[in-house]
DSSP file (Angstrom, degrees, kcal/mol; ACC not computed):
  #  RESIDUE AA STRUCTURE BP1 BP2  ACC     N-H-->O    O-->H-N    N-H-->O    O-->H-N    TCO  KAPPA ALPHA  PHI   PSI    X-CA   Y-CA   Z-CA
    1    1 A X              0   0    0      0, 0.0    35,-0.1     0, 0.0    31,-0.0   0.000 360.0 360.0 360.0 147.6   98.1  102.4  102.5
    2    2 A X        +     0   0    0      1,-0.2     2,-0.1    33,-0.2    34,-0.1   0.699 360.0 159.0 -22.9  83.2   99.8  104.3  105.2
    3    3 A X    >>  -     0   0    0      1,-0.1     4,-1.8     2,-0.0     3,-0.5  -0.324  52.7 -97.3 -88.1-174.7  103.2  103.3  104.9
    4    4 A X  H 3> S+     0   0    0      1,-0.3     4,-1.8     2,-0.2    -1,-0.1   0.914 116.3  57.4 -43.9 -67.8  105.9  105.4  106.3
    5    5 A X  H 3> S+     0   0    0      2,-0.2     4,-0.8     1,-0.1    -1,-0.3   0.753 102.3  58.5 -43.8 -24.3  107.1  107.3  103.4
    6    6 A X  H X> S+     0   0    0     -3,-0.5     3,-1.8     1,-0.2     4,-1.5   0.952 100.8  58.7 -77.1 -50.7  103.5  108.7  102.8
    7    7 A X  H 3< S+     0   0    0     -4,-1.8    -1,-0.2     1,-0.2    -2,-0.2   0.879 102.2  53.3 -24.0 -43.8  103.9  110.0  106.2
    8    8 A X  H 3< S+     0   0    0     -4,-1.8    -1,-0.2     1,-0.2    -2,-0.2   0.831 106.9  52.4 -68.6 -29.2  107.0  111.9  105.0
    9    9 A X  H << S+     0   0    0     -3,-1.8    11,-5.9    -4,-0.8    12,-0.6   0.572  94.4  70.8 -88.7 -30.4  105.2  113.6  102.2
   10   10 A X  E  <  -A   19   0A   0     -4,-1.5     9,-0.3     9,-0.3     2,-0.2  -0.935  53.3-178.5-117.2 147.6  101.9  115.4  103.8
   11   11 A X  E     -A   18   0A   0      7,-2.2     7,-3.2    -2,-0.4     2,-0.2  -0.721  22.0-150.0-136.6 148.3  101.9  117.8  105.6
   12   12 A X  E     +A   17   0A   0      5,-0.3     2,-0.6    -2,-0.2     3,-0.4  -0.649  24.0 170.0-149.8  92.0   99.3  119.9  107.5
   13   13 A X  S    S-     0   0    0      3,-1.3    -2,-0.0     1,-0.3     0, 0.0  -0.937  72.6  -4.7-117.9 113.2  100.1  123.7  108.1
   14   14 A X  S    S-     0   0    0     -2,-0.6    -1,-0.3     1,-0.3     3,-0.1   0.879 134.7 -54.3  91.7  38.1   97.9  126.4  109.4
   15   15 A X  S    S+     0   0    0     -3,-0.4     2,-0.3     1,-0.2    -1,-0.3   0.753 113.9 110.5  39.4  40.4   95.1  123.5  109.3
   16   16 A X        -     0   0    0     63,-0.1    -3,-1.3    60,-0.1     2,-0.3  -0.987  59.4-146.5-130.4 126.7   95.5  122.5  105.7
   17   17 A X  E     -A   12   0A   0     -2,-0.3     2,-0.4    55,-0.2    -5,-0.3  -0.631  17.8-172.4 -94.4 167.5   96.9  119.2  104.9
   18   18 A X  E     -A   11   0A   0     -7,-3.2    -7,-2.2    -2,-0.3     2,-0.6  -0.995  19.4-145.7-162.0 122.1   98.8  119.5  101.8
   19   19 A X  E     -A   10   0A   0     -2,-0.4    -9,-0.3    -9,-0.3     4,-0.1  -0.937   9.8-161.1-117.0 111.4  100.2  116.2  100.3
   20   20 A X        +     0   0    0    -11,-5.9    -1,-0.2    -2,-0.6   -10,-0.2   0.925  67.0  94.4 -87.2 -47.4  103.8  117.5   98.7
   21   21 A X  S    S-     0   0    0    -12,-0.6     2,-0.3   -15,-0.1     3,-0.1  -0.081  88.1-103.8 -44.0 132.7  103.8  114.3   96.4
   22   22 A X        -     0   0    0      1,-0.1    -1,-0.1     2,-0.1    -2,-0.1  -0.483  38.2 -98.6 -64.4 131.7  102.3  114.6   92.9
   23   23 A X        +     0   0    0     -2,-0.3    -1,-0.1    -4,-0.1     3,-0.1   0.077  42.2 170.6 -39.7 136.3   99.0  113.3   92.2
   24   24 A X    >>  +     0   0    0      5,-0.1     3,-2.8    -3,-0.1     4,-1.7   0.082  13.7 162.1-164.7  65.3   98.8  109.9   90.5
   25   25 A X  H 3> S+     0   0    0      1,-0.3     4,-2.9     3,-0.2     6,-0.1   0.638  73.1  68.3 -38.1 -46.0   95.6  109.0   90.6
   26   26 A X  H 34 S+     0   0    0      1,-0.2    -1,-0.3     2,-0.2     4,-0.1   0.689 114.2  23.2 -16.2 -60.3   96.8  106.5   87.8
   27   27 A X  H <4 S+     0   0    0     -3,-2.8    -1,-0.2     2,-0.1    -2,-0.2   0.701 130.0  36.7 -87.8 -42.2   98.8  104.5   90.1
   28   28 A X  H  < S-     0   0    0     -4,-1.7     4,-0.5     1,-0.1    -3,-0.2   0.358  96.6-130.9 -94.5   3.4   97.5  105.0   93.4
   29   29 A X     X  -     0   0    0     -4,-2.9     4,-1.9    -5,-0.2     5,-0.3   0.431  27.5 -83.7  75.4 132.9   94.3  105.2   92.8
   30   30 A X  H  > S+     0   0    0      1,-0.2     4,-1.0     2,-0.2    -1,-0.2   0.788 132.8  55.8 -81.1  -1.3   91.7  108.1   94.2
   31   31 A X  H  4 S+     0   0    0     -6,-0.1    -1,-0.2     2,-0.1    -2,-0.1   0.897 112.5  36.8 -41.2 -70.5   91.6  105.8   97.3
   32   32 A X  H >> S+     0   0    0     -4,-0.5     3,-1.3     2,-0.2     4,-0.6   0.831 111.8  56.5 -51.8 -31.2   95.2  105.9   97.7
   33   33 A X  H >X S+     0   0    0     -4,-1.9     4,-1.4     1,-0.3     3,-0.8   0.976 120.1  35.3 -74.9 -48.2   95.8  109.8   96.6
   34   34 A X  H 3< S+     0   0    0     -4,-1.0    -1,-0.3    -5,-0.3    -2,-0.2   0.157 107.2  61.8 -90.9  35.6   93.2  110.8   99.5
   35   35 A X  H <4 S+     0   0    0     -3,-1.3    -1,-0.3     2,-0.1     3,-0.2   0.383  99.3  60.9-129.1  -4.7   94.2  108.1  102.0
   36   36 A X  H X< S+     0   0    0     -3,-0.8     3,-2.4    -4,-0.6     4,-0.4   0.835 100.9  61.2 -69.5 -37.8   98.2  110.2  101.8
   37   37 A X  T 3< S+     0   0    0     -4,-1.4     3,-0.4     1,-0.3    -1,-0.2   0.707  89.4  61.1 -71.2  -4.4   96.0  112.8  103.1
   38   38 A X  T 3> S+     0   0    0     -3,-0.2     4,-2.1     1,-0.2    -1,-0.3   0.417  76.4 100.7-103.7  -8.4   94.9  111.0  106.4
   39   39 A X  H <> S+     0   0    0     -3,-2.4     4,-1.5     1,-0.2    -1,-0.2   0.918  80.4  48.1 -31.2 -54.0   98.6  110.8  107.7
   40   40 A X  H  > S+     0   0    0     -3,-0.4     4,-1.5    -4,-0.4    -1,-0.2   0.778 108.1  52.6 -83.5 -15.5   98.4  113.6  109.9
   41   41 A X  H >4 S+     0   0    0     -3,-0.2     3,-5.5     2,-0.2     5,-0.2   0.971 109.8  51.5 -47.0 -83.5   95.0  112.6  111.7
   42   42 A X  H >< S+     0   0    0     -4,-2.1     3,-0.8     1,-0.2    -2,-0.2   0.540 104.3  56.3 -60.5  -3.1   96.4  109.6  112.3
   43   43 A X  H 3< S+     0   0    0     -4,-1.5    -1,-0.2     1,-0.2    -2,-0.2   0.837 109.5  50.7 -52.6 -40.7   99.9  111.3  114.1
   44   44 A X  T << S-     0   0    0     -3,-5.5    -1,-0.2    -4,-1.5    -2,-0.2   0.145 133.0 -99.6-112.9  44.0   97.8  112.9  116.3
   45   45 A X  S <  S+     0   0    0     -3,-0.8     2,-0.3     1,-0.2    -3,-0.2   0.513  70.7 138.4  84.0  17.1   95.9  109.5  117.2
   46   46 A X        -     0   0    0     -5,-0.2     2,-0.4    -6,-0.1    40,-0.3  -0.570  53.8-122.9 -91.1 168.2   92.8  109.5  115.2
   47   47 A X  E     -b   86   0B   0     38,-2.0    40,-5.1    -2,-0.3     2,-0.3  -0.878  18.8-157.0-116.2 136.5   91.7  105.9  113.5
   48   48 A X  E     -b   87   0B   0     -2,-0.4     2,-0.4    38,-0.2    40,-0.2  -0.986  18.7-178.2-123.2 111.3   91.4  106.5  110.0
   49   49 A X        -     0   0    0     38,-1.9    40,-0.3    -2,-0.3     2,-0.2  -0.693   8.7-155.7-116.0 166.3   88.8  103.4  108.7
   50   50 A X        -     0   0    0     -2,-0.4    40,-0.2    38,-0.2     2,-0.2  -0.912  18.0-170.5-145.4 150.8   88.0  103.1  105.3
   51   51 A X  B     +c   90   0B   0     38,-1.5    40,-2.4    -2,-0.2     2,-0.2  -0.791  16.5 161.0-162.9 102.8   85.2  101.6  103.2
   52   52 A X    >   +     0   0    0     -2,-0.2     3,-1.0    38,-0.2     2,-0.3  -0.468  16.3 163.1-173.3 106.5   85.3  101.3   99.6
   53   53 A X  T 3   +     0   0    0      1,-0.2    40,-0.6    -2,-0.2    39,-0.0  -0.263  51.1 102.2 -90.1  66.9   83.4   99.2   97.8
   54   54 A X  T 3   +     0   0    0     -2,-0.3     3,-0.5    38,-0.1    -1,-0.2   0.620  43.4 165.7-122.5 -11.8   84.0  100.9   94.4
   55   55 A X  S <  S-     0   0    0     -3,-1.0     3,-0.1     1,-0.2    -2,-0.0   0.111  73.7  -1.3 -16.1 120.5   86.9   98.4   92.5
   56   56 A X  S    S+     0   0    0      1,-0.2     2,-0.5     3,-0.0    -1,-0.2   0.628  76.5 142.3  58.4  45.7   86.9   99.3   89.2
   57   57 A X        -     0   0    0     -3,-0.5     2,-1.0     0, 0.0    -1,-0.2  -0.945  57.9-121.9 -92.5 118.6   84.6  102.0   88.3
   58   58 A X        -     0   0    0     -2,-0.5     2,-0.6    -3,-0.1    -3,-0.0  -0.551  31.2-164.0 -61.8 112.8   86.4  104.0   85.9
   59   59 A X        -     0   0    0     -2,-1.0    97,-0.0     4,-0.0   -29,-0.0  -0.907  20.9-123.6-105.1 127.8   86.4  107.7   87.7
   60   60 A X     >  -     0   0    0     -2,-0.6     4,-1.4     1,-0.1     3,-0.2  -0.310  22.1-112.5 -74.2 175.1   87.3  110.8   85.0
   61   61 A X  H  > S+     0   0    0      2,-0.2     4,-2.8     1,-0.2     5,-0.3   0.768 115.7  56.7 -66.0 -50.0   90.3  113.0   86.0
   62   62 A X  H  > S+     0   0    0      1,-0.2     4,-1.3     2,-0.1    -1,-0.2   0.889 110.2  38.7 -50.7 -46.6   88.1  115.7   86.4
   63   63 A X  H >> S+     0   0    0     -3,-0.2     4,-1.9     2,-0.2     3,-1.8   0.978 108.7  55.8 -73.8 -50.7   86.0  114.2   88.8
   64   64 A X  H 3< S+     0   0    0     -4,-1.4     5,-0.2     1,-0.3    -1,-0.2   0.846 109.5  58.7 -61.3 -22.7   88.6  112.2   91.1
   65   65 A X  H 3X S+     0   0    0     -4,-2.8     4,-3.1     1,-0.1    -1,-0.3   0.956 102.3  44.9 -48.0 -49.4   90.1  115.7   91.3
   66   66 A X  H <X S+     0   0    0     -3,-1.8     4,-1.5    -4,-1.3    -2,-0.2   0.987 118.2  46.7 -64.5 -45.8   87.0  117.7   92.8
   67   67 A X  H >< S+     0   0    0     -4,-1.9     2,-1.6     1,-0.3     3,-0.8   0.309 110.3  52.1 -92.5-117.1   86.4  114.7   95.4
   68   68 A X  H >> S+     0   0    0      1,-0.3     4,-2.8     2,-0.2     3,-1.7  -0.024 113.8  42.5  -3.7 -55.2   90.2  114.4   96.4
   69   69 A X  H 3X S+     0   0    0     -4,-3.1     4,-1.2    -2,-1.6    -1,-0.3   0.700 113.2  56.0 -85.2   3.6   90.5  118.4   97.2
   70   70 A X  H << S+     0   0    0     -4,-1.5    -1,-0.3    -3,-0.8     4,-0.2   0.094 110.3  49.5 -79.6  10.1   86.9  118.0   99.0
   71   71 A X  H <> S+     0   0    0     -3,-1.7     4,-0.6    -5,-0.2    -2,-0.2   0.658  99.9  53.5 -97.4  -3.2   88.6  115.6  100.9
   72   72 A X  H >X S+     0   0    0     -4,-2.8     4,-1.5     2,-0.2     3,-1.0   0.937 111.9  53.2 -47.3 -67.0   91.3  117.3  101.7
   73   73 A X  H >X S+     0   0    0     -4,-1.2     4,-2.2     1,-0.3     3,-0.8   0.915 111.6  43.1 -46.4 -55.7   88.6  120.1  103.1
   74   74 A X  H 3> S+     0   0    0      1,-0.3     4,-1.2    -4,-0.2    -1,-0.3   0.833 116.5  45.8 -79.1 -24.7   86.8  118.0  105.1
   75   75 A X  H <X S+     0   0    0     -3,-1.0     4,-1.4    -4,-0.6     5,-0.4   0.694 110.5  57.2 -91.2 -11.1   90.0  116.1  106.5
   76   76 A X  H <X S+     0   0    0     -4,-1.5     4,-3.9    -3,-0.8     5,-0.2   0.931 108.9  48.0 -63.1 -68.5   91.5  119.5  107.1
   77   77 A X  H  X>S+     0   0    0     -4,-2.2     4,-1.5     1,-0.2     5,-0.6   0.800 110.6  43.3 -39.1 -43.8   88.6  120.3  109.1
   78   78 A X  I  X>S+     0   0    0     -4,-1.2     5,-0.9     3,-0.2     6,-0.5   0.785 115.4  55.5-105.5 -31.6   88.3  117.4  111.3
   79   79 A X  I  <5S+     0   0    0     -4,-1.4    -2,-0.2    -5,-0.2    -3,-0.1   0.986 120.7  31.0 -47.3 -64.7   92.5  117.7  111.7
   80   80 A X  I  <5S+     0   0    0     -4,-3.9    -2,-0.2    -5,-0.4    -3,-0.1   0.923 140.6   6.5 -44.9 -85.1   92.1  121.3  112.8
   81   81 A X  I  <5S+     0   0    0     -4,-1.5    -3,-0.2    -5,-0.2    26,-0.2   0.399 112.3  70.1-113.7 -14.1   88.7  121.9  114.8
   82   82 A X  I  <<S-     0   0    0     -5,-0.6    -1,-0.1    -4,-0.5    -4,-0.1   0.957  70.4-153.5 -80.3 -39.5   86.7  117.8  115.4
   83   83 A X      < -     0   0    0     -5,-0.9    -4,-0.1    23,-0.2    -2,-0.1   0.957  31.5-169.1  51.6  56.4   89.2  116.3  118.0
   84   84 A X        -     0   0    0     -6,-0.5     3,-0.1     1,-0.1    22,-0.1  -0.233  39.2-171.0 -61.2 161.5   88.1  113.0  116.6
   85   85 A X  S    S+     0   0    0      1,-0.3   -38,-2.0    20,-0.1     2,-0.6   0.462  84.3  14.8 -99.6 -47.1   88.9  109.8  117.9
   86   86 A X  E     +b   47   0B   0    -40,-0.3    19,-1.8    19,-0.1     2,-0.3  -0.965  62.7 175.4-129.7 132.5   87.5  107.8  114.9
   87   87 A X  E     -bD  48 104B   0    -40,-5.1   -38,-1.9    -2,-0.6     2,-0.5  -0.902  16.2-153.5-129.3 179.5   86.9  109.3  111.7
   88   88 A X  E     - D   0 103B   0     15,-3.8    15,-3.3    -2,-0.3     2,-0.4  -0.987   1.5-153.1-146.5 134.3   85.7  106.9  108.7
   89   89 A X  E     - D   0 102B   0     -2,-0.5   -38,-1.5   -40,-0.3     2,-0.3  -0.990  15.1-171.3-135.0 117.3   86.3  107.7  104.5
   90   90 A X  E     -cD  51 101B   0     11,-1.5    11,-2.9    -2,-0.4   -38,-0.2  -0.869  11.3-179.7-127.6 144.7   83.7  106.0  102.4
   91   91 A X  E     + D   0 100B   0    -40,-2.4     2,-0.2    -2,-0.3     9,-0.2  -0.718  23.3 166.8-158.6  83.4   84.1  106.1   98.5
   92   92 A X  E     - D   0  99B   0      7,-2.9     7,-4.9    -2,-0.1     2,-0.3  -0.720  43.0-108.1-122.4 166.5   81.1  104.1   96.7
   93   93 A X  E     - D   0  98B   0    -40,-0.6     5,-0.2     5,-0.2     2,-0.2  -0.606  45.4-178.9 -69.9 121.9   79.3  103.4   93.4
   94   94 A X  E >   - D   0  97B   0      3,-3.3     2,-1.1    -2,-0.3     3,-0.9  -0.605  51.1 -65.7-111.5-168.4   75.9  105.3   93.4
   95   95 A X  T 3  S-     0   0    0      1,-0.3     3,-0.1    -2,-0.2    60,-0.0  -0.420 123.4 -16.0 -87.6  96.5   73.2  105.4   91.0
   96   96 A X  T 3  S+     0   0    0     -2,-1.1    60,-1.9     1,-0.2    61,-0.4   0.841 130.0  73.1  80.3  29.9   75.3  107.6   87.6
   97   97 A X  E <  S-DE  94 155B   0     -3,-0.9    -3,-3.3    58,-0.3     2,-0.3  -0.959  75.7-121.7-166.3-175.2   78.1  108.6   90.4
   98   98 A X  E     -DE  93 154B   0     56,-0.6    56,-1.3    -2,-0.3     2,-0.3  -0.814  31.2-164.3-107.9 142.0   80.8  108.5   92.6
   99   99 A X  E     -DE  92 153B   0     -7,-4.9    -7,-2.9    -2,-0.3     2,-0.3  -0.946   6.4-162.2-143.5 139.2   80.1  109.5   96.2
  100  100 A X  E     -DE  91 152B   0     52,-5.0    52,-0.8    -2,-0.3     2,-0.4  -0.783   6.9-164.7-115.3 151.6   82.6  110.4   98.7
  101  101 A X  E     -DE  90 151B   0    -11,-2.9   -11,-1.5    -2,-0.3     2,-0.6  -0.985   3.9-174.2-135.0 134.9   81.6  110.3  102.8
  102  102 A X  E     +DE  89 150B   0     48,-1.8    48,-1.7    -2,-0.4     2,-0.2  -0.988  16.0 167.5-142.0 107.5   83.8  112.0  105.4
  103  103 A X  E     +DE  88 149B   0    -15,-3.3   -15,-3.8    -2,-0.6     2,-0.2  -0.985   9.2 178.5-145.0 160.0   82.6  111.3  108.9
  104  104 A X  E     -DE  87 148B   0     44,-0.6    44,-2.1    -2,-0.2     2,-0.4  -0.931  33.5-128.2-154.8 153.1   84.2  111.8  112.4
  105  105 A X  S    S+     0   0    0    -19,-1.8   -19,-0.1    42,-0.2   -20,-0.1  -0.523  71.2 120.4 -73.6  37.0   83.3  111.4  116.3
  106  106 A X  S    S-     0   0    0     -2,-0.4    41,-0.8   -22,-0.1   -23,-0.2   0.307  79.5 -73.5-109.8-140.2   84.3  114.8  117.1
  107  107 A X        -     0   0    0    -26,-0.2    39,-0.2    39,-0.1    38,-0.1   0.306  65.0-158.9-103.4  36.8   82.9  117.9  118.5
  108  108 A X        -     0   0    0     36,-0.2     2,-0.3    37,-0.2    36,-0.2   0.794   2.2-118.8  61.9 174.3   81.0  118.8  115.8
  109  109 A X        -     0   0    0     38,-0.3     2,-0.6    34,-0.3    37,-0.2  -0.648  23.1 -90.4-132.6-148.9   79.6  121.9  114.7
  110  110 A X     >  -     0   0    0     33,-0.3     4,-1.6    -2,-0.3    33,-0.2  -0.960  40.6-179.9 -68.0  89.1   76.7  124.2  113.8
  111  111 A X  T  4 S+     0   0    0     31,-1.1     5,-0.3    -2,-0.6     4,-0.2   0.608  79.7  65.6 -74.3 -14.0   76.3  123.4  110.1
  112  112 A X  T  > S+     0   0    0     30,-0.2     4,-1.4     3,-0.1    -1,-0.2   0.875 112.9  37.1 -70.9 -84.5   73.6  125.7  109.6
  113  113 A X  H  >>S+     0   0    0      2,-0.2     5,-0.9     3,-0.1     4,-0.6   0.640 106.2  63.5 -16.7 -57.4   76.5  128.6  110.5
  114  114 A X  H >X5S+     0   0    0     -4,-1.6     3,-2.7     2,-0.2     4,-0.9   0.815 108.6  39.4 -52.7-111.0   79.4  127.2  108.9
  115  115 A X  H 345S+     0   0    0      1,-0.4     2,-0.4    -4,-0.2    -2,-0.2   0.500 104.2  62.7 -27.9 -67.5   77.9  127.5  105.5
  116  116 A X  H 3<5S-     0   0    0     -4,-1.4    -1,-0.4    -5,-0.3    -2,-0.2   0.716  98.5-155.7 -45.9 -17.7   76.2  131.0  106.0
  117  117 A X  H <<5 +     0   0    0     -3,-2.7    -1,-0.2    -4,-0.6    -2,-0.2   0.834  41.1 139.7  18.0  52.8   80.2  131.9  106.5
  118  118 A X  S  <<S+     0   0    0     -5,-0.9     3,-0.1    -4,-0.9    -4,-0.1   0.992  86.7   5.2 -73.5 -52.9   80.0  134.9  108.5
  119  119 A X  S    S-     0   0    0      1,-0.3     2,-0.3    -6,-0.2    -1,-0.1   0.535 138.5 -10.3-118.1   9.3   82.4  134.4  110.5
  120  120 A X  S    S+     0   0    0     -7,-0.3    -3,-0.5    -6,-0.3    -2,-0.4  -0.988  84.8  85.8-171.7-177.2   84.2  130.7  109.1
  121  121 A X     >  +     0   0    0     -2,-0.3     4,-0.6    -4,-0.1     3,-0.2   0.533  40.5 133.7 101.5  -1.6   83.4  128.1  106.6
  122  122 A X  H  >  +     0   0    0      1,-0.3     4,-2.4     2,-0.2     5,-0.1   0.778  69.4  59.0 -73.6 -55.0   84.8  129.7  103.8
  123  123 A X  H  > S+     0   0    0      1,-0.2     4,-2.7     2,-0.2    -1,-0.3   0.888 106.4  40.2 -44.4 -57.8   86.4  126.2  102.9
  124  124 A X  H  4 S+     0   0    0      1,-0.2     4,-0.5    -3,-0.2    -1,-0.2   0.475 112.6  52.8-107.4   9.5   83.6  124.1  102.6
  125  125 A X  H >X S+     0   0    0     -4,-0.6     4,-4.1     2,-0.1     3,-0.6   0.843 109.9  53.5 -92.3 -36.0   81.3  126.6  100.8
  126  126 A X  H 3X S+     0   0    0     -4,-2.4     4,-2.6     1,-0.2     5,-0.3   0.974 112.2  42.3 -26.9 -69.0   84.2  127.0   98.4
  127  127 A X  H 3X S+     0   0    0     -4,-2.7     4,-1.1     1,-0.2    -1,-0.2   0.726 114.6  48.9 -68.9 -15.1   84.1  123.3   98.1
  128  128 A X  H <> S+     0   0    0     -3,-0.6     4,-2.0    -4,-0.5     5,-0.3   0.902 111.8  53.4 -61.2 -65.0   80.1  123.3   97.9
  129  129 A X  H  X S+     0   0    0     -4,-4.1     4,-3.7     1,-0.2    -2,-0.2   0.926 112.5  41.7  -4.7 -78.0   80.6  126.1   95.2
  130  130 A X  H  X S+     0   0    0     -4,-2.6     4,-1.2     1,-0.2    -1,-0.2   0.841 110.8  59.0 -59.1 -48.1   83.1  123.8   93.1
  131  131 A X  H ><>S+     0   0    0     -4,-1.1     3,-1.3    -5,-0.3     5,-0.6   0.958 106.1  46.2 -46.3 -69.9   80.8  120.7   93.7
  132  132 A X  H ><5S+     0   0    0     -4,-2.0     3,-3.4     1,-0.3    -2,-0.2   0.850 106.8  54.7 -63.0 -41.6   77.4  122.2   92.0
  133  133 A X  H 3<5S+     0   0    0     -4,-3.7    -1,-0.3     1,-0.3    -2,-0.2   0.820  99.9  59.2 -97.6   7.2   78.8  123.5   89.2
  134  134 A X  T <<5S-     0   0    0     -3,-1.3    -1,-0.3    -4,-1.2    -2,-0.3   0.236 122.2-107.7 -80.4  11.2   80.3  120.0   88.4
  135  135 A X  T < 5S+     0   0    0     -3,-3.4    20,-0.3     1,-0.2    -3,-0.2   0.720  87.1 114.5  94.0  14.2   76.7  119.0   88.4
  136  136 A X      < -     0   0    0     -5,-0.6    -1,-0.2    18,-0.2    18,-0.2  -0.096  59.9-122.5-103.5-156.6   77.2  117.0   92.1
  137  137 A X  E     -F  153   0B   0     16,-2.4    16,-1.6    -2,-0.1     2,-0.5  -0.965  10.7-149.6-157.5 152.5   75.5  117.8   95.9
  138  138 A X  E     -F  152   0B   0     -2,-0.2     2,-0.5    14,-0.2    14,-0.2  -0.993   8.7-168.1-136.2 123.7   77.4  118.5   99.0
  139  139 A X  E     -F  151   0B   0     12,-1.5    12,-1.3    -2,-0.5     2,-0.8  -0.853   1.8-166.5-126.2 102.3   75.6  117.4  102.2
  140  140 A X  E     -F  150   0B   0     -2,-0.5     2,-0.9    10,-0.2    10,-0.2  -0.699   8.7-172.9 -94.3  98.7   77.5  119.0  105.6
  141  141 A X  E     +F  149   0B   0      8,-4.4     8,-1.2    -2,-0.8     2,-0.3  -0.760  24.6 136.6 -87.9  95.4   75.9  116.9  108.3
  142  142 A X        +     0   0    0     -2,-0.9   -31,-1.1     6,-0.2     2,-0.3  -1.000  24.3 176.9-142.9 151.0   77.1  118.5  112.0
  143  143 A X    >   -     0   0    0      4,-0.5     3,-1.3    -2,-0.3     2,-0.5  -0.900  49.2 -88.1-127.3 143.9   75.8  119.4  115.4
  144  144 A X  T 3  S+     0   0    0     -2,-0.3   -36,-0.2     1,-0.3   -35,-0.1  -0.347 115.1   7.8 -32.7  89.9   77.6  120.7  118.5
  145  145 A X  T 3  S+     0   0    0     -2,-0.5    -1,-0.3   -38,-0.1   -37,-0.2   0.274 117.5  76.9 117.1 -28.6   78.7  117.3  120.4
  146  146 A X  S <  S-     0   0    0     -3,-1.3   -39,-0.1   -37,-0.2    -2,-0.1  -0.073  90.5-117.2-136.3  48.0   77.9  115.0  117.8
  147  147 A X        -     0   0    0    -41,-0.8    -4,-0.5    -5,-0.1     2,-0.4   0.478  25.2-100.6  66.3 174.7   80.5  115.0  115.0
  148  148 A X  E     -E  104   0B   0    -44,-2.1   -44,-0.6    -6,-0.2     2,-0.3  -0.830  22.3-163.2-137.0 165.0   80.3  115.8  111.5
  149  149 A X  E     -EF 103 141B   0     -8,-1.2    -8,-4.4    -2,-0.4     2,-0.3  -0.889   7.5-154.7-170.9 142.5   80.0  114.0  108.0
  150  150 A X  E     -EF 102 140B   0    -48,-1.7   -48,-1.8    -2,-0.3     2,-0.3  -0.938   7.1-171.5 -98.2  99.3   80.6  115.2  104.6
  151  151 A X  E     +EF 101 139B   0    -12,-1.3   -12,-1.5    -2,-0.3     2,-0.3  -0.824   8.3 175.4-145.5 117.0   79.2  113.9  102.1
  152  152 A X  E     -EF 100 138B   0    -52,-0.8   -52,-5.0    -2,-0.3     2,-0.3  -0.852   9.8-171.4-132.7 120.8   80.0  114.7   98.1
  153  153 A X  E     -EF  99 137B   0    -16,-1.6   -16,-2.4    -2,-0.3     2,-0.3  -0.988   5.4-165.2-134.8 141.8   78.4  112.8   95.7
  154  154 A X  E     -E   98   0B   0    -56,-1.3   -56,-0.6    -2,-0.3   -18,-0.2  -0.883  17.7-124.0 -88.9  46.9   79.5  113.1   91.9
  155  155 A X  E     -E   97   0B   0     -2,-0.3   -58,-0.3   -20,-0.3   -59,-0.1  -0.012  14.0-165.8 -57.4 144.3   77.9  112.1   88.6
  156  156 A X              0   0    0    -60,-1.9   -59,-0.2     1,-0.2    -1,-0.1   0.555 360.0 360.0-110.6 -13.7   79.8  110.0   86.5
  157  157 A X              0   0    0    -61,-0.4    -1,-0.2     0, 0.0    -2,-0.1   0.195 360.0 360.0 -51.4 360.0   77.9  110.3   83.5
């Protein structure tokens, strides 16, 4: 995971990374697919860790979709607006699911706000939206100063 060529391939314009290679969850894995998306963090110096103790859990098309573009949001987010130093992508086995964790050591925000989207957030109520009516939960942990995590958890049933 983050050999050169992936580098070449995402992209992040207008604070959406956007991975110009075709999905193939098949081959890379939903590890792999969302770990192209963490190129540009790490360009602009962030340590991208990983944790994911999920070998071999069959994940449906459907699903590994939803959490890939809700990790795209969340890594969009912490590209744009965290000024992370370390951010961390966790992808475990729960009890009937999948659950995906997006956390970062940045400047966090006011989550209460974000989601009311008055004036931003638009993105990750979308992706909250998308979550529920695939029968998951979307939990936006953030405070001013003390970083944010994301966390989209998935039934596999």
């Amino acid at each position: 995971m983050g050999n050169e060529s992936a580098l070449d391939e995402v992209v992040a314009r207008g604070g959406v990374i956007t991975d110009r290679h075709p999905l193939d969850f098949h081959t890379l894995g939903l590890a792999g697919c969302i770990d192209r998306l963490t190129a540009p963090l790490r360009q602009h110096g962030t340590a991208v860790h990983w944790d994911t103790p999920h070998w071999g859990i069959e994940i449906p098309a459907h699903s590994a979709y939803l959490l890939y573009q809700s990790a795209r949001e969340a890594l969009s987010n912490a590209l744009t607006y965290s000024d992370a130093s370390n951010l961390t992508v966790q992808l475990a086995a729960v009890d009937h699911g999948i659950r995906l964790v997006v956390s970062d050591d940045g400047t966090g925000f006011d989550s209460e706000l974000a989601i009311s989207g008055r004036h931003h957030g638009y993105g990750l109520r979308l992706m909250s939206v998308a979550v529920h009516e695939a029968g998951g939960s979307v939990d936006i942990c953030s405070s001013p100063g003390c970083g944010t995590t994301i966390t989209v958890t998935l039934p596999l049933d």
